[in-house]
C-alpha positions in Angstrom: 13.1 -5.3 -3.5 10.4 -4.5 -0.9 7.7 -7.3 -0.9 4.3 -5.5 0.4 0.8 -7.1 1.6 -2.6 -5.1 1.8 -4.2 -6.6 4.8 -7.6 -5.7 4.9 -9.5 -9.4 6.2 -8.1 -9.4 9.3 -7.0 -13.3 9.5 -4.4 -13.5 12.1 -1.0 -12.9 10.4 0.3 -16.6 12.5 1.8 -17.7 9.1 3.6 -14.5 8.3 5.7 -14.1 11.5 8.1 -16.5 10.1 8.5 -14.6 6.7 8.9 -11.4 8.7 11.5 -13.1 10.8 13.4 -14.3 7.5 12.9 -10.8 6.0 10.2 -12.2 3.4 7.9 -9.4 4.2 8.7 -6.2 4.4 5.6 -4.1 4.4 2.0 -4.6 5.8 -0.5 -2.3 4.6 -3.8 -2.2 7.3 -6.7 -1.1 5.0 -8.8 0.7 5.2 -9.4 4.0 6.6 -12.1 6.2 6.1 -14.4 9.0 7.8 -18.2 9.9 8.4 -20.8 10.0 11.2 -21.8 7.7 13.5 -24.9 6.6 14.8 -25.1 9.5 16.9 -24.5 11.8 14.2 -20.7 12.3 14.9 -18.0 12.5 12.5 -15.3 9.9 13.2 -12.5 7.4 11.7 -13.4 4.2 10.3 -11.0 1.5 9.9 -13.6 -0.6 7.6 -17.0 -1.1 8.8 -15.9 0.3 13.0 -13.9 2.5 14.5 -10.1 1.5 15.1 -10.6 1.3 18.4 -13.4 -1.1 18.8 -12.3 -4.5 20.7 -12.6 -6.7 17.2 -9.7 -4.9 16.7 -7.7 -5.8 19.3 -5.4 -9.5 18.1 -5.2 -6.9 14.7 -3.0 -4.1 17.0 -1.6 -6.7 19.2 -0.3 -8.9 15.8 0.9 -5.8 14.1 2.7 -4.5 16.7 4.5 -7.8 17.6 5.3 -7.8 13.2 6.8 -4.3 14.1 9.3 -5.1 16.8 10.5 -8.5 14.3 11.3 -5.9 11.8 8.4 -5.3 9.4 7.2 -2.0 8.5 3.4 -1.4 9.5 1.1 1.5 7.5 -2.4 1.4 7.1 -3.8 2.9 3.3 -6.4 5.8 3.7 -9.1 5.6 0.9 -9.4 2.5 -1.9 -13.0 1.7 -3.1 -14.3 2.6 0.1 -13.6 6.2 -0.5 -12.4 8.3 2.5 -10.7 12.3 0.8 -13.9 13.7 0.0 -15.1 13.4 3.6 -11.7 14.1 4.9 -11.3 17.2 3.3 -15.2 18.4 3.7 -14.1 19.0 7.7 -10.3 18.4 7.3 -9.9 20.2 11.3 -12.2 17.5 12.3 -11.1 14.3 10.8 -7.5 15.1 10.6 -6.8 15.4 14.6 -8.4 12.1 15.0 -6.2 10.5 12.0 -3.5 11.9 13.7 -4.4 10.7 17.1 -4.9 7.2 15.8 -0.9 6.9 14.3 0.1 8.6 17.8 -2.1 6.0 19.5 -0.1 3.1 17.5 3.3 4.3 17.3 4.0 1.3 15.1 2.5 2.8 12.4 5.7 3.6 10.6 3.7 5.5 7.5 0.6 6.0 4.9 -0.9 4.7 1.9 -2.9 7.1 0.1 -5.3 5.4 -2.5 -7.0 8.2 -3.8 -10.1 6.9 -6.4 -12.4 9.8 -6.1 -12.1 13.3 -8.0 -9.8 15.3 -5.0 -8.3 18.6 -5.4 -4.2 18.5 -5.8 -3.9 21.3 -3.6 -5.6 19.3 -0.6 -3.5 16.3 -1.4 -0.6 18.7 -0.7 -1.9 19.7 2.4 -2.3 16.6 3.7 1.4 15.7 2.5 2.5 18.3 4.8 0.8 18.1 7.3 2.0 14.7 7.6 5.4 15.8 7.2 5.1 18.6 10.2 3.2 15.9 12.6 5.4 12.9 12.0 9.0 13.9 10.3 10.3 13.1 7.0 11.3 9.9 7.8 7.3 8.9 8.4 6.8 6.7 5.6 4.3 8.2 3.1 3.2 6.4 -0.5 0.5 6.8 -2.6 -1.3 3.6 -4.9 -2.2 4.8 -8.4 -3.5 2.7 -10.9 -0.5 1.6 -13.8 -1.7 3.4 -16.7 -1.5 7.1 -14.8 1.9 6.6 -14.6 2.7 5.5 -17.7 0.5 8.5 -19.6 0.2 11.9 -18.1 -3.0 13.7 -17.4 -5.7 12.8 -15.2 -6.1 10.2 -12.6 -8.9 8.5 -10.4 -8.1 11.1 -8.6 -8.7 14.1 -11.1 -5.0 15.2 -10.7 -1.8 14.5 -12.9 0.0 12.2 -10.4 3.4 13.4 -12.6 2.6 16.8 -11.5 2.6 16.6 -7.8 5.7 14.2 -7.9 7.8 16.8 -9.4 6.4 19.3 -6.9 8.1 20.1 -3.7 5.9 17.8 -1.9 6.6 15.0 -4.6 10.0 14.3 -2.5 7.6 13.3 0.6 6.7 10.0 -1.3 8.7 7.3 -0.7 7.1 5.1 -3.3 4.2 4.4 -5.9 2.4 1.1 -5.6 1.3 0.8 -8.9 -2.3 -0.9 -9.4 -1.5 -3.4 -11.9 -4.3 -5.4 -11.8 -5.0 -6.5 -15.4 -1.1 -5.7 -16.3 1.5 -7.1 -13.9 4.0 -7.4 -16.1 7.6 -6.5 -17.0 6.4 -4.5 -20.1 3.7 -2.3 -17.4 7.0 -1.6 -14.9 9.0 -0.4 -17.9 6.4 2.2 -19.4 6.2 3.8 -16.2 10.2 3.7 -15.7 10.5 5.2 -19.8 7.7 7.7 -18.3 10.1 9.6 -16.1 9.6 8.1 -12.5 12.7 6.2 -10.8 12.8 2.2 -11.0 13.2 2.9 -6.7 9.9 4.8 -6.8 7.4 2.5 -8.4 6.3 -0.7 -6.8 4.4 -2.7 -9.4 1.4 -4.3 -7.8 -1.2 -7.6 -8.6 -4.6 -8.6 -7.0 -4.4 -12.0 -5.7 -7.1 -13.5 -8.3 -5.1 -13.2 -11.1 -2.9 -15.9 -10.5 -3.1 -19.7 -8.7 -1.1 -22.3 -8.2 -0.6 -23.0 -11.7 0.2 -20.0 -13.1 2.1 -18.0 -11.0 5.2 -18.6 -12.4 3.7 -16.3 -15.3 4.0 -13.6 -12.4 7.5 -14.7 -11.1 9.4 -14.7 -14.6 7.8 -10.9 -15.1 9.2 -10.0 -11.3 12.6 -11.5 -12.7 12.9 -9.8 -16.2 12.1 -6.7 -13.8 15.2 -7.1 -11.5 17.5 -8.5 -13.9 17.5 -4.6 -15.6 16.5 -2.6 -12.8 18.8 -3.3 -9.9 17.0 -0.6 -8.0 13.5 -1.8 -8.6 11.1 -0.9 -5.3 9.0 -4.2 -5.2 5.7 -5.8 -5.6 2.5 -5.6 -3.8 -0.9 -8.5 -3.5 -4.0 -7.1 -2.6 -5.0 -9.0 -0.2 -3.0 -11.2 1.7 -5.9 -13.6 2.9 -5.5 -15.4 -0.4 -2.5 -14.0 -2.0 -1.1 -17.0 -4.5 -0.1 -19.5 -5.2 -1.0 -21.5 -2.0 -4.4 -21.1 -0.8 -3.8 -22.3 2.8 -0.6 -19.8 3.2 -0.6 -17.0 1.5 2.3 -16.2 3.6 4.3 -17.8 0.9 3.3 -15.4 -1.9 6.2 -12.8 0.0 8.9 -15.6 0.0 9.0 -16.9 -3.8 8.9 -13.2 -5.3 12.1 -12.8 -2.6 13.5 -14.9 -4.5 11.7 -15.3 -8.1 15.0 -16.7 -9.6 15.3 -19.7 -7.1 11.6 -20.6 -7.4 10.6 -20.3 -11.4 9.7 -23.4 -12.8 9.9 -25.1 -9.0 6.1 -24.6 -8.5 
């Protein structure tokens, strides 16, 4: 069971090292990237509010890197509420080069996140897919972050496309794994509906947003992570958006990653 942090308030990751060195954390999503002009009018890549290669970036690269070598698994997430596929795909030969230069730049980005919540054709999503494939090999890590209820029902998305359509297209077996938006449903009863839905219990990560638990009730979220491993060995793993004050401890959210490692151990220890 993966355990996965979106970092996106770039705190220092000090208190994580010693979860990645126990094999706490598994996954550190950078977020997020995006595209448009410039002050001079020229289209580049954002990673938030400057471009990735601005200096107040630089204990961010030099952290994530050093996370990398101790064995966790570093990806930054394209899109989220900041938007990024309708610019992307408005000059794709522009912005794509420089998204590719970026991963080339930091060859310890191990993959992609694509959070798609803005109307985007299926057809470009597919092109990007491959593209990424061609550039980086099929072993370049590449998920996508729906929220729960397009998985469970099929039709439309955020994203204007039927998610259950592209992953049973030939470009479906590119993605490693759905994280799952489960904001206002993380629960055992959420990870089932998608499972009884068709997708694999190793495909869909079931993901929370750090306010909707504390110190006193995350055990809520640990007996749900529990029923879902007790009947599906195979389940891919949970998500917090955003590790700067992922529960239950407020002053180390690095601990969020160790007690859903090990849910059984820590229910009813909190």
């Amino acid at each position: 069971m993966k355990t996965i942090y979106y970092y996106q308030t770039f705190i220092g990751l000090d208190k994580a090292f010693k979860r990645i060195q126990k094999n706490d954390i598994d996954v550190i999503n950078i977020s997020s990237i995006h595209f448009g002009k410039d002050n001079h009018g020229n289209k580049s890549i954002y990673l938030n509010d400057n471009k990735p290669y601005d200096p107040i970036f630089n204990e961010l690269w030099i952290q994530t890197k050093k996370a990398s070598i101790e064995g966790c698994t570093i990806m930054i997430m394209v899109g989220g509420a900041g938007l990024a596929y309708n610019e992307l795909f408005s000059d794709y030969d522009t912005y794509y080069p420089q998204l590719k230069e970026l991963i080339i730049n930091k060859p310890w980005i191990q993959g992609i996140d694509l959070d798609i919540e803005e109307f985007t054709k299926i057809d470009n999503v597919k092109k990007l897919i491959n593209q990424l494939i061609t550039d980086f090999g099929e072993r370049f890590i590449i998920t996508m972050a729906p929220i729960s209820s397009t998985l469970i029902s099929d039709g439309s998305s955020m994203a204007g496309f039927n998610y259950k359509e592209l992953f049973l297209s030939k470009e479906g077996r590119y993605i490693h794994w759905f994280n799952a938006q489960s904001y206002s449903s993380f629960s055992f009863e959420t990870y089932e509906s998608i499972i009884n839905n068709g997708y694999p219990p190793d495909k869909v990560v079931i993901g929370m947003e750090s306010g909707q638990f504390n110190d006193k009730t995350f055990n809520k979220a640990l007996i749900e992570v529990n029923k879902i491993k007790s009947k599906y060995p195979m389940f891919a793993g949970v998500f917090d958006w955003e590790y700067i004050n992922a529960p239950p401890n407020s002053n180390d959210p690095s601990q969020w990653a160790k007690l859903m490692k090990d849910s059984t151990r820590y229910i009813s220890k909190l």
